[in-house]
RODO-2510 file (C-alpha; in nm, 4 decimals, decimal comma):
residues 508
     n   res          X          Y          Z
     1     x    -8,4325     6,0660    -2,4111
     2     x    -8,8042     6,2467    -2,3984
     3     x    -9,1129     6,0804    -2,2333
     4     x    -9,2446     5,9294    -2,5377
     5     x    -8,8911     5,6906    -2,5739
     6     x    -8,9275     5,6137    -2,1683
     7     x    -9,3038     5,5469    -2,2342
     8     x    -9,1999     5,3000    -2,5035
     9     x    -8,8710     5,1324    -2,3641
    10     x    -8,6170     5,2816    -2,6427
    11     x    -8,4212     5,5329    -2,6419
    12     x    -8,2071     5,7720    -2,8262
    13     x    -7,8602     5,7449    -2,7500
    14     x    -7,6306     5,9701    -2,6656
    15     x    -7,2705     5,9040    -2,7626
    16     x    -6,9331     6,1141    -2,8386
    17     x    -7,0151     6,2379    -3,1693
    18     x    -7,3710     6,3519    -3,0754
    19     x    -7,4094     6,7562    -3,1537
    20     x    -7,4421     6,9885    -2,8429
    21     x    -7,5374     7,3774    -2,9073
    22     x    -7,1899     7,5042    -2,7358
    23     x    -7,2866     7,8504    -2,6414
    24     x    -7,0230     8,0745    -2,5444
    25     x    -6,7164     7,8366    -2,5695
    26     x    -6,7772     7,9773    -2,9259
    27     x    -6,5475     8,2321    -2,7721
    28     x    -6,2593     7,9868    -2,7171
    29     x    -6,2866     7,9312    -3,1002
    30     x    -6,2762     8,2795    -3,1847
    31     x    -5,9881     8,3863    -3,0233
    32     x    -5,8211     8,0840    -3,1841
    33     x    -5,8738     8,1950    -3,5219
    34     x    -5,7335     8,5041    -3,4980
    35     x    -5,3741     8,3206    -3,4109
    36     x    -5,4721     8,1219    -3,6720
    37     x    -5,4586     8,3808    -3,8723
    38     x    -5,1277     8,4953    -3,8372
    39     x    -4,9829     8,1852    -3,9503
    40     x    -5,1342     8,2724    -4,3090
    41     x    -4,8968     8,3259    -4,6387
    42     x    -4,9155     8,7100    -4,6352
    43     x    -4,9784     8,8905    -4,9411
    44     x    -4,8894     9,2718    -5,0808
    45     x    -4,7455     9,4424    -4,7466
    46     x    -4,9652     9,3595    -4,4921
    47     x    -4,8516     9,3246    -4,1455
    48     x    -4,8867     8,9908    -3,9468
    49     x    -5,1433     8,9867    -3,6948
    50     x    -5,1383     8,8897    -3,3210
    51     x    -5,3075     8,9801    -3,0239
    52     x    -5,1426     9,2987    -2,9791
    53     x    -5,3014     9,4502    -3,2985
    54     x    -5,5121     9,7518    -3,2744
    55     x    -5,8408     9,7144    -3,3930
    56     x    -5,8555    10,0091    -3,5729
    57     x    -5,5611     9,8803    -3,7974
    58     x    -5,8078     9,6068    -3,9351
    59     x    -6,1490     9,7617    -3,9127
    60     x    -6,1645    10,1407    -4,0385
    61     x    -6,5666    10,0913    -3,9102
    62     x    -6,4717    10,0189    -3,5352
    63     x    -6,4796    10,3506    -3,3685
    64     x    -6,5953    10,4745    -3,0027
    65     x    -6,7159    10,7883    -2,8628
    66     x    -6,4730    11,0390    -2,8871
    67     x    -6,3664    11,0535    -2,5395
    68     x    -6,3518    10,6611    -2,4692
    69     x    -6,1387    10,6769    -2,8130
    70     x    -5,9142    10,9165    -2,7083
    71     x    -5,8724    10,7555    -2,3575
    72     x    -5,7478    10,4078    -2,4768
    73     x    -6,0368    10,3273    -2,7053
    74     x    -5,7978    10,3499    -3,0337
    75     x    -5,5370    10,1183    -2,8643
    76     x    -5,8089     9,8246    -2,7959
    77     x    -5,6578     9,5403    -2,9075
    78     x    -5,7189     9,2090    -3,0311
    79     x    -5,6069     9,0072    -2,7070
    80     x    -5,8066     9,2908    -2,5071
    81     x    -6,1270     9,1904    -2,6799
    82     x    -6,0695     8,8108    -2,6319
    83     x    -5,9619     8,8370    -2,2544
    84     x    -6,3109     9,0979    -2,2036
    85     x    -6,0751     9,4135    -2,0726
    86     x    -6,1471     9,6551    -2,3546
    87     x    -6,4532     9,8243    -2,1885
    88     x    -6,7315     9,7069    -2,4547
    89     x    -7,0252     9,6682    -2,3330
    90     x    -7,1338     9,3113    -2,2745
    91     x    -7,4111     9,3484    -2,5953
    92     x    -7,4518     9,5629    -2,8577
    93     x    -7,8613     9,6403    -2,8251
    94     x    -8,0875     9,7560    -2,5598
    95     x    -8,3543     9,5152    -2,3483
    96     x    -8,5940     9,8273    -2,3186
    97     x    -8,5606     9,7528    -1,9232
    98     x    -8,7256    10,0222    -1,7006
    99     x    -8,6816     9,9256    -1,3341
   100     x    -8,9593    10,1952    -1,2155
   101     x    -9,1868    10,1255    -1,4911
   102     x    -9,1331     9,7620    -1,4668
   103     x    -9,1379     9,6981    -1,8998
   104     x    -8,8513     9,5333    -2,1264
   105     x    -8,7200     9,2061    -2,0844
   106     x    -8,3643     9,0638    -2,0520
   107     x    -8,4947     8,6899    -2,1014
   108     x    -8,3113     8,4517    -2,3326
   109     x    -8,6129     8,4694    -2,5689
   110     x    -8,5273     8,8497    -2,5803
   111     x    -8,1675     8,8070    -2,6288
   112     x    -8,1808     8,5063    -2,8987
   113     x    -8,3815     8,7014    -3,1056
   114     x    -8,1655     9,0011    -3,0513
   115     x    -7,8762     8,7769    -3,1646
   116     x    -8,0637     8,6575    -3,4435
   117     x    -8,0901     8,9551    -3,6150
   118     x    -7,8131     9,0984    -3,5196
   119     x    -7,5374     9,1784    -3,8561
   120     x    -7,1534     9,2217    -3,7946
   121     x    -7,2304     9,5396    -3,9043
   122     x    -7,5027     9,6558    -3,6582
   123     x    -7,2643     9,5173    -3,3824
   124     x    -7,0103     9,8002    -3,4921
   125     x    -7,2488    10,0882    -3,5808
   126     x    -7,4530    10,0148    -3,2188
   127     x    -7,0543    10,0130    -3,0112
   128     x    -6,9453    10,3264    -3,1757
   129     x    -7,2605    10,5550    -2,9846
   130     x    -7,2242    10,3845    -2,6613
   131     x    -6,9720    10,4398    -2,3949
   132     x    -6,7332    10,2230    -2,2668
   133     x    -6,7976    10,0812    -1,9284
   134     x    -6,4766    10,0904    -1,8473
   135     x    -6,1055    10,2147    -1,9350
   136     x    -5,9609     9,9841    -2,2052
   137     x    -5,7072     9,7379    -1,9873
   138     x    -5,8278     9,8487    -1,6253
   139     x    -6,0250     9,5221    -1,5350
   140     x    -6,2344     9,2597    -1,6901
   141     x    -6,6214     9,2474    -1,7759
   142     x    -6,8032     8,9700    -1,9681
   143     x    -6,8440     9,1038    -2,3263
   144     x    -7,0383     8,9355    -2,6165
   145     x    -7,0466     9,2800    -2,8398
   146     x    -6,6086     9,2326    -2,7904
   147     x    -6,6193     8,8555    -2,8866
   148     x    -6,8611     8,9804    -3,2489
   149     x    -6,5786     9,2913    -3,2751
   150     x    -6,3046     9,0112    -3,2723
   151     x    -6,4431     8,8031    -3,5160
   152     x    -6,4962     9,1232    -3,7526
   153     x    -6,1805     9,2030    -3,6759
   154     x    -6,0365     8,8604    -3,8376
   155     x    -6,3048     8,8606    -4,0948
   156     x    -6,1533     9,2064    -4,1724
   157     x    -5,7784     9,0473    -4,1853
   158     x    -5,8365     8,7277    -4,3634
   159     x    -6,0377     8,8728    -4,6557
   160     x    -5,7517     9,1349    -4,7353
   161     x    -5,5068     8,9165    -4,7281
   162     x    -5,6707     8,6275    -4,9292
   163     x    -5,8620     8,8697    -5,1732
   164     x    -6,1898     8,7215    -5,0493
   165     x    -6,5125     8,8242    -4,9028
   166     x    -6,5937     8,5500    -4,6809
   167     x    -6,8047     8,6012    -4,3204
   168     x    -6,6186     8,5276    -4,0105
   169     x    -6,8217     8,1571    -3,9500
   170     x    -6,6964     8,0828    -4,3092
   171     x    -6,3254     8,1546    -4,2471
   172     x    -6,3546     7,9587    -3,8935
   173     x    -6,4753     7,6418    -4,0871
   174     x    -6,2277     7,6353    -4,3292
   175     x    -5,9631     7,7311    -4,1672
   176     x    -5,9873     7,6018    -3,8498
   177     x    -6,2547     7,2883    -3,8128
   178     x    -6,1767     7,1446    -4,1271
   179     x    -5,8129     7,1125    -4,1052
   180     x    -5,8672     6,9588    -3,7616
   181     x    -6,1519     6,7033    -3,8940
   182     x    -6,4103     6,8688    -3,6823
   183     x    -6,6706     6,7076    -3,8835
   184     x    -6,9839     6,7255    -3,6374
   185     x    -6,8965     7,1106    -3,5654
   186     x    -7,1066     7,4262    -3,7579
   187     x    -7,2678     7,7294    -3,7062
   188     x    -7,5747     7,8503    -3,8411
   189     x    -7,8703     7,6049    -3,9402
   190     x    -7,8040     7,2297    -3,9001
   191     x    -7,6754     7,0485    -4,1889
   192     x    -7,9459     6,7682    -4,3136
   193     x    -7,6513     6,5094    -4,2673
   194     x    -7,6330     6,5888    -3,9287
   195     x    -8,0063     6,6079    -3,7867
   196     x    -7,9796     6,2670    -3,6604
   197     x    -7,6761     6,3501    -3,4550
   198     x    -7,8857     6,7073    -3,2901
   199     x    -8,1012     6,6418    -2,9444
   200     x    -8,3363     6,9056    -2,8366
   201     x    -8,3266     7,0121    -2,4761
   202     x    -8,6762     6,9674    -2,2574
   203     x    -8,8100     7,2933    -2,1762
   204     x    -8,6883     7,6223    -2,2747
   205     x    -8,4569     7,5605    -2,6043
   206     x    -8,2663     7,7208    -2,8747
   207     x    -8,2902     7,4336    -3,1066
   208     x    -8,4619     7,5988    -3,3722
   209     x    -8,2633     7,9785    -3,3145
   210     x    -8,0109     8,0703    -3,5935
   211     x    -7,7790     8,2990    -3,4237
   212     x    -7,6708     8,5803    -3,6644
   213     x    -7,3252     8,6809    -3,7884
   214     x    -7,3288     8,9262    -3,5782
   215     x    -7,3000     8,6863    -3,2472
   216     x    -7,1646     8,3832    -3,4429
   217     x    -6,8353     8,4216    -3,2445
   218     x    -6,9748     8,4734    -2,9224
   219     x    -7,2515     8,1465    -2,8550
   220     x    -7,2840     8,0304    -3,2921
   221     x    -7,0717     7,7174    -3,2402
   222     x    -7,2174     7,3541    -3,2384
   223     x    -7,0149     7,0539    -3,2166
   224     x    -6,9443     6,7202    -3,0558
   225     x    -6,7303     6,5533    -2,7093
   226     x    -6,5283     6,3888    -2,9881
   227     x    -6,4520     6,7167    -3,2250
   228     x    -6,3826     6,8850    -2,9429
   229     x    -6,1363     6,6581    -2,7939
   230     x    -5,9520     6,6706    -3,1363
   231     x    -5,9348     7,0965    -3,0776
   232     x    -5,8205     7,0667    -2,7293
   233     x    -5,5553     6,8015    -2,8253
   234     x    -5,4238     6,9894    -3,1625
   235     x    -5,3841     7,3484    -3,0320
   236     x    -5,3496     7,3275    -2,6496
   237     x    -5,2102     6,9880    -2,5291
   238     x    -4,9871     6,8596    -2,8375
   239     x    -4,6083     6,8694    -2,8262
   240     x    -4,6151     7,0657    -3,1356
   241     x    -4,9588     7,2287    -3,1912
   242     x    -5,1198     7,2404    -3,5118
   243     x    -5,2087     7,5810    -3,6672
   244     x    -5,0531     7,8047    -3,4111
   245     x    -4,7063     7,8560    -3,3293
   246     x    -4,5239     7,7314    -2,9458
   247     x    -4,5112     8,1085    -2,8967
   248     x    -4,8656     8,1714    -2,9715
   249     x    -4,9763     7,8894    -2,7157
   250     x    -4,7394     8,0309    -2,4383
   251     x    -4,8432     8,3820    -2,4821
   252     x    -5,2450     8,2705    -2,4997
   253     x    -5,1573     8,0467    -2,1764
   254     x    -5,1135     8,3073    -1,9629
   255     x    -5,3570     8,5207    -1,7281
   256     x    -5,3976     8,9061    -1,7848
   257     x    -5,6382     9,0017    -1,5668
   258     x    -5,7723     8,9272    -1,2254
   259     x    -6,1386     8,9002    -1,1187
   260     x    -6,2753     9,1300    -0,7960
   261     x    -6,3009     8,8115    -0,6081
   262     x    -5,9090     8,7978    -0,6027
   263     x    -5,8883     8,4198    -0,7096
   264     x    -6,0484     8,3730    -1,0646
   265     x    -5,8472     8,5091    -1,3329
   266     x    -5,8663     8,5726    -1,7087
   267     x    -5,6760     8,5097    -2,0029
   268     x    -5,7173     8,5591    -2,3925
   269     x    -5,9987     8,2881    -2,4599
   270     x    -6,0013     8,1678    -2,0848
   271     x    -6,1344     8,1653    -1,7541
   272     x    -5,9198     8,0571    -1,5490
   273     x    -5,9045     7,8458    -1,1698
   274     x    -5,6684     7,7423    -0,9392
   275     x    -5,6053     7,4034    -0,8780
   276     x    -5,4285     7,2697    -0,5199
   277     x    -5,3329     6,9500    -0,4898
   278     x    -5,2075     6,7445    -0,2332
   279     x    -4,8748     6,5233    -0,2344
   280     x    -4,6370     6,2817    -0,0228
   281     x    -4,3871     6,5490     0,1107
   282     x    -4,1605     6,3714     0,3312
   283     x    -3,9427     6,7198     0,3846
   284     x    -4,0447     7,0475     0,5596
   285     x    -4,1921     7,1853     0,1997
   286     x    -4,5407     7,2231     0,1971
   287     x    -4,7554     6,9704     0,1190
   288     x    -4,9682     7,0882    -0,1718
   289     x    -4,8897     7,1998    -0,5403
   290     x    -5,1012     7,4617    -0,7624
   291     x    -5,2250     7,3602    -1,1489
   292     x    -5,3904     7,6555    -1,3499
   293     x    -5,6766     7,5240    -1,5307
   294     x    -5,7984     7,7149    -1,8641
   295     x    -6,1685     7,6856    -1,9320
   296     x    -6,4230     7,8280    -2,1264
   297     x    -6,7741     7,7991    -2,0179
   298     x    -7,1109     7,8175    -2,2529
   299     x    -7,4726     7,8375    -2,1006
   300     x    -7,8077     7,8925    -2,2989
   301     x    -8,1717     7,7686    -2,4769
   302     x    -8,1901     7,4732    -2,2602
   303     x    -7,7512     7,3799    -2,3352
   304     x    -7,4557     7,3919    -2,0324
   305     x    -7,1005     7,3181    -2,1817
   306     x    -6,7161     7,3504    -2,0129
   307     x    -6,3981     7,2972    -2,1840
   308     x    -6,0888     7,2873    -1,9813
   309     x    -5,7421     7,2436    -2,0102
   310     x    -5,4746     7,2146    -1,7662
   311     x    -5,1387     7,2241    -1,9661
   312     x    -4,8875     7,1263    -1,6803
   313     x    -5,0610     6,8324    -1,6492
   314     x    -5,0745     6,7553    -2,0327
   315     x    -5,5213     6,6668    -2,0403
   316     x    -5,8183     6,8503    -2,0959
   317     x    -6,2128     6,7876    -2,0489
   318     x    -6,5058     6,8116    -2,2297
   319     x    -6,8512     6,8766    -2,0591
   320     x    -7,1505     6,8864    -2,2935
   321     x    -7,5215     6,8804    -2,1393
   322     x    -7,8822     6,9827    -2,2052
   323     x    -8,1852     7,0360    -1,9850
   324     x    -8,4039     6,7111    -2,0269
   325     x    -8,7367     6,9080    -1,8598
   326     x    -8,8560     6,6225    -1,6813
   327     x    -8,9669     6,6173    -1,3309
   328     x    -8,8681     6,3266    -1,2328
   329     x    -8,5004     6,3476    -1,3184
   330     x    -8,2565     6,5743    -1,0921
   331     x    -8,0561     6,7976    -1,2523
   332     x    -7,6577     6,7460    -1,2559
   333     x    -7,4720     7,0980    -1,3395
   334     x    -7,1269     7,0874    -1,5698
   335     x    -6,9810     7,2449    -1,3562
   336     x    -6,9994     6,9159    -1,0522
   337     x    -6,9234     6,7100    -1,2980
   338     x    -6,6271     6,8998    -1,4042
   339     x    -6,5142     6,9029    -1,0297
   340     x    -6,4879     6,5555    -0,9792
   341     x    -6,3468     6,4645    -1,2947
   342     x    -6,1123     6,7219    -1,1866
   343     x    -6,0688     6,5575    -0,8454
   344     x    -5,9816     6,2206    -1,0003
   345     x    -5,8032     6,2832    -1,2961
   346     x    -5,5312     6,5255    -1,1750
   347     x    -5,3797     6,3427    -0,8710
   348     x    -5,3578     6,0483    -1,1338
   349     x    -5,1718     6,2349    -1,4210
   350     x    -4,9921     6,3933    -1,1210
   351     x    -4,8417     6,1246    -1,0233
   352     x    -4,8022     5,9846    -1,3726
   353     x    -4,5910     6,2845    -1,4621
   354     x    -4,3844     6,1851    -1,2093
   355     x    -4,3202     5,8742    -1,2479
   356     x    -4,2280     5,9812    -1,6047
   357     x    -3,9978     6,2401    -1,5087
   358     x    -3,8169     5,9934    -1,2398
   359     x    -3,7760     5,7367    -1,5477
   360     x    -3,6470     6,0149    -1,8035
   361     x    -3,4101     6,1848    -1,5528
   362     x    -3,3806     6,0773    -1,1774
   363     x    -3,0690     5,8870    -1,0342
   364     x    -2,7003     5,9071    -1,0215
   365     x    -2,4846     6,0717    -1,2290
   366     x    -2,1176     5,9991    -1,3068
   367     x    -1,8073     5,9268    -1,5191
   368     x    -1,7272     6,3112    -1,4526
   369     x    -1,5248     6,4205    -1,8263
   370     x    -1,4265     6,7078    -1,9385
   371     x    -1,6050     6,8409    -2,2391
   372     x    -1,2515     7,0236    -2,4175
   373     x    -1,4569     7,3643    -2,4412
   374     x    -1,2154     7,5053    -2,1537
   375     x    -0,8810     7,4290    -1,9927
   376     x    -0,8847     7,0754    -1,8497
   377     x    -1,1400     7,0891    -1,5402
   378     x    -1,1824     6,7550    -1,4990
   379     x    -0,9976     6,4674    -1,5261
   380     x    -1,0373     6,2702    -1,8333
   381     x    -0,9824     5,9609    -1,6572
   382     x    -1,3778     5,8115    -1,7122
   383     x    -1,3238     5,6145    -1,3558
   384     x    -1,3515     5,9936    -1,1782
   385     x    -1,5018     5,9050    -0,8833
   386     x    -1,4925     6,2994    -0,7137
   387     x    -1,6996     6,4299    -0,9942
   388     x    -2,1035     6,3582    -0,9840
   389     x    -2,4189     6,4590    -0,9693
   390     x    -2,7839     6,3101    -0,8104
   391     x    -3,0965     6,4177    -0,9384
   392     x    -3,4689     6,2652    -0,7426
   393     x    -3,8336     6,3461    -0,8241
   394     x    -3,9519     6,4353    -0,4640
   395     x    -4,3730     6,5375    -0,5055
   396     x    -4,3808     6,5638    -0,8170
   397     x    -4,0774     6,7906    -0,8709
   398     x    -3,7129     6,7241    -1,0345
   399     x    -3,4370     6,8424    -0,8021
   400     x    -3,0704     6,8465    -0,8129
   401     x    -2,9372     6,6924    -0,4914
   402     x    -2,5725     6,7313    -0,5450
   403     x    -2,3115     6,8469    -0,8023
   404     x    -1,9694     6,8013    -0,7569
   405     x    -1,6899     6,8497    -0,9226
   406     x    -1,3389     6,7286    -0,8520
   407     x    -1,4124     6,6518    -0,4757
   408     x    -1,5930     7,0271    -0,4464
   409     x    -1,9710     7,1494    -0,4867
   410     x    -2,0512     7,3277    -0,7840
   411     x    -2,3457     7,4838    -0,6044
   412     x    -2,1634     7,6200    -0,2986
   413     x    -1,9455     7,7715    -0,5741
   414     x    -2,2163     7,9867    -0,6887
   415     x    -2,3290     8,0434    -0,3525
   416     x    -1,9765     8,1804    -0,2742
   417     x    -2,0281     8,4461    -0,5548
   418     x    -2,2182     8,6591    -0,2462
   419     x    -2,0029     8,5914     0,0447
   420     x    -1,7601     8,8312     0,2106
   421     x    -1,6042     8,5860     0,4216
   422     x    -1,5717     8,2583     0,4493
   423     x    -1,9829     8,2278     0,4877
   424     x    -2,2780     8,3237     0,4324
   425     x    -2,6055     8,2346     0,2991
   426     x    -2,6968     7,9455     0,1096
   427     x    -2,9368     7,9415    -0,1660
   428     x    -2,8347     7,6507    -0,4010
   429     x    -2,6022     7,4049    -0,1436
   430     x    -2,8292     7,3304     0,0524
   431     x    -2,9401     6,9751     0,2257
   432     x    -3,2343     6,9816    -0,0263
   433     x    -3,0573     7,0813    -0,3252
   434     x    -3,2404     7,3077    -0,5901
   435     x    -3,5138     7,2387    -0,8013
   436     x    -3,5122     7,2430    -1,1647
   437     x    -3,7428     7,3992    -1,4346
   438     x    -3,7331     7,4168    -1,7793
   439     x    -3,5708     7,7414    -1,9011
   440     x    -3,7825     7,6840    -2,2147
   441     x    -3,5066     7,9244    -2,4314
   442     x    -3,5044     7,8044    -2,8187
   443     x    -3,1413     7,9488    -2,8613
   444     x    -3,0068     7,7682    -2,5283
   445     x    -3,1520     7,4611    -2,5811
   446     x    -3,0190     7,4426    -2,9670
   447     x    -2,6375     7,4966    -2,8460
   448     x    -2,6484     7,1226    -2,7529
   449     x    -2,8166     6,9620    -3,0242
   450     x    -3,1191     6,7530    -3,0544
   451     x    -3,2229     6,5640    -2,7177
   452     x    -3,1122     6,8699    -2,4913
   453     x    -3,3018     7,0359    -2,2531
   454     x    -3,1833     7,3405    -2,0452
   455     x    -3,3032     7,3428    -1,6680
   456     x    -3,3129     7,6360    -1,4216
   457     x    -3,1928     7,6058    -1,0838
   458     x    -3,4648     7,6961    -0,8597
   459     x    -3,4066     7,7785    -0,4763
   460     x    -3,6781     7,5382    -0,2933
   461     x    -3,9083     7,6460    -0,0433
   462     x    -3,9841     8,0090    -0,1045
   463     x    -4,3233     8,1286     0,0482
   464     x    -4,3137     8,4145    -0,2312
   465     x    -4,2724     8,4033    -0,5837
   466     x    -3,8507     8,3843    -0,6892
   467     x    -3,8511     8,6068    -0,9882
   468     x    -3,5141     8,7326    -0,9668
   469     x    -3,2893     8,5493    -1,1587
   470     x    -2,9435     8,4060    -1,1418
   471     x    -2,9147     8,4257    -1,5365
   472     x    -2,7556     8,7747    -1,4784
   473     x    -2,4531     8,5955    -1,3848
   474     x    -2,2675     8,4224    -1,6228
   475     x    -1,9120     8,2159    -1,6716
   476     x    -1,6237     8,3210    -1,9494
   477     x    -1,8498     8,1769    -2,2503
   478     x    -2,1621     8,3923    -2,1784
   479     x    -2,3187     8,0859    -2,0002
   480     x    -2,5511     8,1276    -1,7002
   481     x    -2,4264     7,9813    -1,3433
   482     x    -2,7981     7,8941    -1,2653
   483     x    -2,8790     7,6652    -1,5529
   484     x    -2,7291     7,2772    -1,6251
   485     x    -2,8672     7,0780    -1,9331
   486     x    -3,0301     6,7514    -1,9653
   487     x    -2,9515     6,5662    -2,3224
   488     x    -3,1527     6,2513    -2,3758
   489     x    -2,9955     6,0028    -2,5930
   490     x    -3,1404     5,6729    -2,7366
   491     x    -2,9225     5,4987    -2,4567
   492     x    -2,9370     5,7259    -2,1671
   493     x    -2,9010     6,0752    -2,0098
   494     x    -2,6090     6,3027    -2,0041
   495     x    -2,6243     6,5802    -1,7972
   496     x    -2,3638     6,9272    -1,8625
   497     x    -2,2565     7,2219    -1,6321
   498     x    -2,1170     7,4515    -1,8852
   499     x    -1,8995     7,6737    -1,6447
   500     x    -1,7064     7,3966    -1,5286
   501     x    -1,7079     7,2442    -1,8072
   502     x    -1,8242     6,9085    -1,7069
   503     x    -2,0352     6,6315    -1,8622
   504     x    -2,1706     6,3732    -1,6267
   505     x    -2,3490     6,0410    -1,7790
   506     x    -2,6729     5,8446    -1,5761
   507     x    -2,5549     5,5073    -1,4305
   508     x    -2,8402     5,2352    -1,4704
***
């Protein structure tokens, strides 16, 4: 609200659909369109693109100095541009700064106006005369100039494929906000229908700036709490995303670079935190579990906005804010209030998952049968009493308590693949059992039909990362020793070992 509404007793409400100037989560978009992009019918012979695509295969303009473009610059790819390791420089112009003369600027009014008039084209001509600040791939640095040479880049892609000669803000819209029903989300000047919906920050603000094409991917984006809830839900947090392939989310999911202060990292799109939470161990396993969270921040003309999303917890947030410029009021920064949303949202949909994953899987396994694949393993009498499994949700993870088979433990069996005597060291019997993860393998998990789920055995406890894996060994059929599968029916849960051969069913 602004003085005159507090003077007067109204005010001017502020709801989910009102229209925030986003900033650089504009960058979050962009790299999202060029995976959108790939999931386009494909015309002539023109290769599909991802984030491994050179630039230089889409824009013939994008070029370097000749050392930085014989020192990685050619190889600069897509996913290097949206992550910020490709060595552009964070803008494409010059402030006129002279430290010893004490002239030029780097104020927002500066750079606005620098974005303003700033082409797709001038973004490209001003990268190729100035050096890289760094190798292509040897670290991160916060790049606008990279975000404008993505967008281009997509531009480039979708116009030769479609036979059209659309700007990069055009092809987002259409392709990407209208198909989600993004409806209070543009770039450029504000639509007449949606004035009413637009609140101007106190202060310093950008209200009245039209950011160029040039920057349009890197801070162009307006939108709403609500249309931006619909994005997060549709590409990041949905079972089955919309627009983008499983594959595409995984690979974009993932961090590939870390910051210089050793914790933060960042990912194609992302800027990514560490999470610790605490939980109810009752065993000598540490007390605390680690959540990645995947956010893009946007600051600028008077706007502060944060979009997260933490996957392995299945939500996301939405932070949209503007300076008021009044006195009297105290200023609350997105980032607090992302905090302790944080702080009580996560232990909740912790311990939700949990509770989920005890209903869909936990308890005790039985009526050991044999499935016919091999020679007779178990007996087919469905009393078997000597053949079973348990499976618990203990802080918020699924383990495997026991398997046994025929009186004997199926996971001392694979343990005894490493002995030379009659003992040695156990990794998967042990007291605790192992924990189980989802292998995640499309191939594996289609073997058993529709319902099934294929789970790696885990060894609990490690202080360091367990990345070798068990998979390497496998049973007659090709079938790992290190991975059982879950099938959910409409009834219950059946649960397989495919080297023995043995299908246990949940008891209620």
């Amino acid at each position: 609200m602004n003085e005159t509404d507090i003077a007067s007793g109204s005010e001017n409400l502020v709801t989910s659909d009102s229209i925030f100037r986003i900033m650089s989560v504009s960058k979050n978009i962009a790299m999202t369109t060029a995976l959108v992009m790939s999931c386009l019918p494909r015309q002539h012979s023109c290769p599909g693109l991802t984030l491994d695509t050179p630039i230089r295969l889409l824009l013939p303009d994008f070029t370097l100095p000749e050392a930085d473009w014989y020192d990685g610059g050619s190889e600069i790819t897509l996913g290097m541009l949206a992550s910020h390791t490709a060595g552009i420089p964070r803008e494409s112009y010059s402030t006129g700064f002279n430290m010893v003369l004490s002239t030029g600027k780097a104020d927002a009014v500066t750079i606005g106006a620098a974005w303003a008039s700033a082409t797709a084209g001038d973004v490209l001509e001003a990268i190729a005369k100035e050096r890289l600040m760094f190798a292509p791939g040897q670290r991160a640095a916060y790049s606008n100039a990279g975000i404008s040479i993505l967008g281009s880049s997509v531009a480039a892609y979708y116009n030769n494929v479609t036979d059209s000669d659309l700007t990069w803000s055009q092809i987002a819209t259409g392709e990407l906000l209208e198909p989600l029903n993004m409806t209070h989300s543009f770039f450029g000047a504000v639509p007449q229908d949606l004035e009413s919906f637009i609140g101007v920050p106190g202060g310093e603000n950008w209200a009245d700036l039209i950011i160029g094409e040039g920057y349009n991917p890197a801070a162009g984006m307006w939108s709403s709490a609500n249309d931006l809830a619909k994005y997060l839900h549709a590409i990041w947090l949905s079972p089955s995303p919309d627009l983008i392939t499983e594959y595409q989310r995984r690979r974009s999911l993932k961090p590939v670079a870390t910051l210089p202060d050793g914790k933060q990292q960042v990912g194609p799109g992302w800027e990514i935190q560490l999470l610790t939470l605490n939980t109810t161990a009752n065993t000598s396993l540490a007390s605390t579990k680690t959540y990645s969270i995947f956010g893009k921040s946007g600051d600028g003309g008077g706007w502060h906005s944060w979009l997260d999303v933490i996957p392995n917890l299945g939500y996301g947030i939405v932070v949209l804010s503007q300076a008021s410029g009044l006195e009297e009021y105290q200023g609350i920064a997105p980032t607090a209030i992302r905090d302790t949303v944080h702080e009580i949202l996560a232990p909740a949909f912790a311990e939700a998952l949990a509770a989920r994953m005890a209903e869909r899987f936990a308890g005790s396994y039985n009526m050991g049968q044999d499935t016919g694949l091999l020679a007779d393993q178990v007996s087919l009498n469905a009393t078997n009493r000597t053949t079973y499994a348990v499976l618990e949700v203990e802080d918020q993870i699924l383990y495997l308590r026991s398997l046994v088979v025929n009186g004997s433990s199926a996971l001392e069996a694979v343990d005894r693949l490493s002995w030379t005597s009659d003992t040695g060291p156990r990794y998967f019997s042990t007291e605790q059992g192992v924990v189980l993860e989802p292998a995640e393998g499309a191939a594996e998990n289609a073997e058993f039909g529709d319902g099934a789920q294929v789970w790696r055995l885990i060894f609990p406890g490690l202080e360091t990362c367990d990345w070798f894996d068990f998979d390497g060994y496998k049973d007659i059929r090709g079938w790992p020793l290190s991975k059982v599968v879950l099938i959910e029916g409409k009834e219950d849960v059946e649960m397989r070992y495919p080297p023995f051969d043995v299908v246990v069913s949940r008891s209620r």
